[in-house]
C-alpha positions as CSV (number, residue, x, y, z in Angstrom):
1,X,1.1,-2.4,-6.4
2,X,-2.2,-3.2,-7.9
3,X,-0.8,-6.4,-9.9
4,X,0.7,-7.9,-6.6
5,X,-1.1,-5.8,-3.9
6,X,2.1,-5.9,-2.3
7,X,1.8,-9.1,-3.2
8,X,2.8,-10.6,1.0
9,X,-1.0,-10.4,2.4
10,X,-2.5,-13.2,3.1
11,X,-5.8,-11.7,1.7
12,X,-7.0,-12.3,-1.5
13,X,-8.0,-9.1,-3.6
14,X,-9.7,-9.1,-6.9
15,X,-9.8,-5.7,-7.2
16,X,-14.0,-5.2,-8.0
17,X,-14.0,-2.4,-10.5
18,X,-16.2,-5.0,-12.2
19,X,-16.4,-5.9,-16.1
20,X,-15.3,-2.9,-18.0
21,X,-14.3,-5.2,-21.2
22,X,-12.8,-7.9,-22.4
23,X,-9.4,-6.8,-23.0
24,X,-9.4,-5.4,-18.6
25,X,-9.0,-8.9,-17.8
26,X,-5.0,-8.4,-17.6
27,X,-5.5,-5.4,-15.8
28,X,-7.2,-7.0,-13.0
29,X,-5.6,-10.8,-12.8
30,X,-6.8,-12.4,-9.9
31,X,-4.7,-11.6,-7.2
32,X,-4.5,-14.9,-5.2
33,X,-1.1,-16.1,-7.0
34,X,0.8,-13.3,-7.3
35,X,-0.1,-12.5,-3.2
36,X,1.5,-16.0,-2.5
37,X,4.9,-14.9,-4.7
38,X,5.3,-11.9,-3.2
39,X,4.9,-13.3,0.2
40,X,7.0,-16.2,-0.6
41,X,9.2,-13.9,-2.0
42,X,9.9,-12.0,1.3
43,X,9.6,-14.6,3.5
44,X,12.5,-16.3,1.4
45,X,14.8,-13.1,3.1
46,X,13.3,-13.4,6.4
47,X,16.4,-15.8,7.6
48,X,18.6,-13.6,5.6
49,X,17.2,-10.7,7.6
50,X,17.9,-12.9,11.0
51,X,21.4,-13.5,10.4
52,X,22.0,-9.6,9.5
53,X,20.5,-8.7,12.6
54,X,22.5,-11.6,14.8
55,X,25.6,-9.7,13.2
56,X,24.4,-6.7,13.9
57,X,23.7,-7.5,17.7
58,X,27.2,-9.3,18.4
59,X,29.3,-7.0,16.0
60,X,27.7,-3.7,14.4
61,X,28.5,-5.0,10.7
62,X,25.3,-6.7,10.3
63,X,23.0,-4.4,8.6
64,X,23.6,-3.0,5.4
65,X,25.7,0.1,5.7
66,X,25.1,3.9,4.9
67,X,23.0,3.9,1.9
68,X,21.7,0.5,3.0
69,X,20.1,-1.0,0.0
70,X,23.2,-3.1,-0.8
71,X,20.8,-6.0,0.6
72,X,18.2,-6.5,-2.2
73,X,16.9,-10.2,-0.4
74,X,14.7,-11.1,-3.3
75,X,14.7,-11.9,-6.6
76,X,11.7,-8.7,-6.8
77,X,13.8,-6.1,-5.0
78,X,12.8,-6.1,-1.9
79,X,15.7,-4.3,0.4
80,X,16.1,-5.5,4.3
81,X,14.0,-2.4,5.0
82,X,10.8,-3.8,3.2
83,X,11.3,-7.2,4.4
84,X,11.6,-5.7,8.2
85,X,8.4,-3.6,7.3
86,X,6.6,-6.8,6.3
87,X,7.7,-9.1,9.3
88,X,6.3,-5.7,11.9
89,X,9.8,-5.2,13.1
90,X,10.2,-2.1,14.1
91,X,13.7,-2.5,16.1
92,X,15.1,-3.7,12.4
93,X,13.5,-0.6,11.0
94,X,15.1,1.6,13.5
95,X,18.4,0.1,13.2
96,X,18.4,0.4,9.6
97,X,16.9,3.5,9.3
98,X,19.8,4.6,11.9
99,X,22.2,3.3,9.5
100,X,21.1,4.9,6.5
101,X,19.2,2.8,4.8
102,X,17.5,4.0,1.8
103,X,13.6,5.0,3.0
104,X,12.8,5.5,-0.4
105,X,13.9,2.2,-2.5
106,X,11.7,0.7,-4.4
107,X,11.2,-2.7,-5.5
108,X,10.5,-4.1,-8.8
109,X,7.1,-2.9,-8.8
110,X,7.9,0.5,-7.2
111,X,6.6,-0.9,-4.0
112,X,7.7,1.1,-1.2
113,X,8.9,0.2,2.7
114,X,5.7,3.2,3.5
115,X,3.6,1.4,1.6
116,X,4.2,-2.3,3.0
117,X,4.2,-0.6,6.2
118,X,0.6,1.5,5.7
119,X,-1.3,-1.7,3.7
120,X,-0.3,-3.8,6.9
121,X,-1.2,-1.4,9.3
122,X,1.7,-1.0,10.9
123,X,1.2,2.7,11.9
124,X,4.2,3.2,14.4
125,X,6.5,2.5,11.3
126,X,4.5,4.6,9.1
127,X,4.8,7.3,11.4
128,X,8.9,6.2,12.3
129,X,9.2,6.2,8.4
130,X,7.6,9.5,7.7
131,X,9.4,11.2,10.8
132,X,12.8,10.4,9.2
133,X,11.9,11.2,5.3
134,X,10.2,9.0,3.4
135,X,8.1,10.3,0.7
136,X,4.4,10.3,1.6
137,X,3.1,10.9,-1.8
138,X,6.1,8.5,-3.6
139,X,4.3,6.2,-6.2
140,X,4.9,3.0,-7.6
141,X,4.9,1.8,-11.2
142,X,1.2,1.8,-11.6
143,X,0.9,5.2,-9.6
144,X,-0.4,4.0,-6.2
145,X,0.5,5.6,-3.0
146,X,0.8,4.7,0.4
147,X,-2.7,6.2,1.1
148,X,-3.9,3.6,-1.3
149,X,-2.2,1.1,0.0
150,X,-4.2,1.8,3.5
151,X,-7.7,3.1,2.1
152,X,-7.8,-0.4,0.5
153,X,-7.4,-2.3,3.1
154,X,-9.3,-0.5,5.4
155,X,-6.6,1.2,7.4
156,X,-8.4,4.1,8.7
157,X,-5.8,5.3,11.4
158,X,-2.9,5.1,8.9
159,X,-5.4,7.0,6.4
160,X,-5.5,9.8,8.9
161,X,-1.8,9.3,9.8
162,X,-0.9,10.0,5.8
163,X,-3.1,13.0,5.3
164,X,-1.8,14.5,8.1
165,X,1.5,14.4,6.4
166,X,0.4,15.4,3.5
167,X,-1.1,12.6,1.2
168,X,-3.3,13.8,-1.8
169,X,-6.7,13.1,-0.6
170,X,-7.8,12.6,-4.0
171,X,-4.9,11.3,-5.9
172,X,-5.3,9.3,-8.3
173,X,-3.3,6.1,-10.4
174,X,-2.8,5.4,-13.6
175,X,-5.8,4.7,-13.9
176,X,-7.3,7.5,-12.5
177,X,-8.5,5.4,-9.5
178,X,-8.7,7.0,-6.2
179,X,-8.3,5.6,-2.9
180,X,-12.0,6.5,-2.1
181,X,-12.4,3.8,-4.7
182,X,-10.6,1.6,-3.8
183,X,-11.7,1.6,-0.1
184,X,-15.3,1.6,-1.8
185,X,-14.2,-1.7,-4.2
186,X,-13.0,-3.4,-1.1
187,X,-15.6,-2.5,1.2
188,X,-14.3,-0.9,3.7
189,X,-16.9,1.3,4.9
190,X,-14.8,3.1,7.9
191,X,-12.0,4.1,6.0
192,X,-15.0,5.5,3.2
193,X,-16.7,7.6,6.2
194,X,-13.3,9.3,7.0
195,X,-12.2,10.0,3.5
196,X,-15.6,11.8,2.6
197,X,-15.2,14.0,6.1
198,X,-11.9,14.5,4.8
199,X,-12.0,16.0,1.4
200,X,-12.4,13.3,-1.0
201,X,-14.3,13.9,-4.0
202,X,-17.2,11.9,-4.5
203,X,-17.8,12.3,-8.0
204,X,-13.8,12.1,-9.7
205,X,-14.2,9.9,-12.2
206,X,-11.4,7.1,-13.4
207,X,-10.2,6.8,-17.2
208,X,-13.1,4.3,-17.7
209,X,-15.7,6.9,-16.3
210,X,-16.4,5.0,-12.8
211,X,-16.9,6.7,-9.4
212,X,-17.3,5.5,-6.2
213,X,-21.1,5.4,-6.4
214,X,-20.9,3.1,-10.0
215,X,-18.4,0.6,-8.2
216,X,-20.6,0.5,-4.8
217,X,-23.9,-0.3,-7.4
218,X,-21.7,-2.7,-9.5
219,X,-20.8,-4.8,-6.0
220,X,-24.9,-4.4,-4.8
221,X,-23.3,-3.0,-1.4
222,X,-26.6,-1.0,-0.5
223,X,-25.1,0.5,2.5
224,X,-22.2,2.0,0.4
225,X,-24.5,3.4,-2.0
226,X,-26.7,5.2,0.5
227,X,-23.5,7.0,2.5
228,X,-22.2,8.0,-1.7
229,X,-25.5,9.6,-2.3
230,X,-25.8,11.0,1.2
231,X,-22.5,12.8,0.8
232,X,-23.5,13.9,-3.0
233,X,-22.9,11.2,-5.0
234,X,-24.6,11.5,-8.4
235,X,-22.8,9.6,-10.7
């Protein structure tokens, strides 16, 4: 998830855990062109998607069958269920959900339909998804979860949704990046209030010894650094 982001955004994320050394650079490529493939990328299925679901309306044979996943659209993997996810359609989810479509495939990347789903903000499929089985705490190849997915880009409401159902506050990727981190790299100073009320811990550090506070200095976001300290920040 980190190397594409999901990759269908239209944002741009660069991922600011700032200049650890030389040979990070691959670790965090820009994210501008690999955004555009994976968006490309699904909306490559969308008319694919559209005729299932025209078959589906006229005949009941439209959507994938039991076990659903029979319908990788694109060349990364993505199933009917993620490309629904990304286009907000929550009728296709249903339907293919109804049908028994895998909730838990993953893409190339180990991208999830949860995780498109929480990133976008989408919360009535993240909570249609999570009623009906899919994994809250399922990660993808570089060990980011659908809380990640929302504490990045700021999705408060989902963040809440997610650790209602049981999403590790203070889980951590790969990297040992948490999504208080992330949320702090991206600058999304709501979803950082409601994490710290929430049990995340200020002071976990990632496999390069960052924190939260480090990153919010490194990016010069003042008001960032003041709520860290004021909730015991001292690393």
């Amino acid at each position: 998830m980190r190397r594409l982001h999901f990759g269908f955004l239209v944002f741009v994320f660069l991922f600011p855990l700032m200049v650890y050394a030389q040979d990070q650079e691959t670790r965090h490529e820009t994210e501008k062109h690999k955004t555009e493939k994976k968006e490309k990328s699904l909306k490559s299925a969308s008319p694919l998607l559209n005729h299932s679901k025209k078959e589906t309306d006229s005949d009941e044979h439209g959507l994938p069958p039991a076990g659903g996943n029979t319908g990788s659209l694109t060349v990364d993997g993505s199933t009917p269920l993620m490309v629904a996810t990304f286009s907000g359609d929550i009728k296709t989810v249903q339907k293919l959900s109804a049908k028994g479509a895998d909730l838990n495939a993953a893409d190339k990347s180990g991208d999830t339909a949860l995780m498109f789903a929480a990133l976008s903000g989408y919360k009535n499929i993240v909570e249609l998804l999570l009623t009906r089985g899919a994994k809250v705490n399922a990660k993808d190849h570089y060990g980011e979860t659908a809380l990640i997915a929302a504490a990045m880009n700021g999705q408060t409401s989902i963040v809440q949704l997610l650790l209602g159902k049981g999403a590790k506050v203070n889980g951590q990727d790969d990297n040992g990046v948490t999504a208080l981190m992330f949320a702090v790299a991206n600058g999304q100073t709501g979803t950082v209030k409601f994490l710290l009320k929430n049990g995340a811990n200020v002071n976990l550090k990632d496999q390069y010894g960052e924190t939260a506070l480090s990153i919010a200095q490194a990016m010069g976001d003042a008001g960032l650094v003041q709520i860290l300290q004021a909730a015991g920040a001292t690393a």
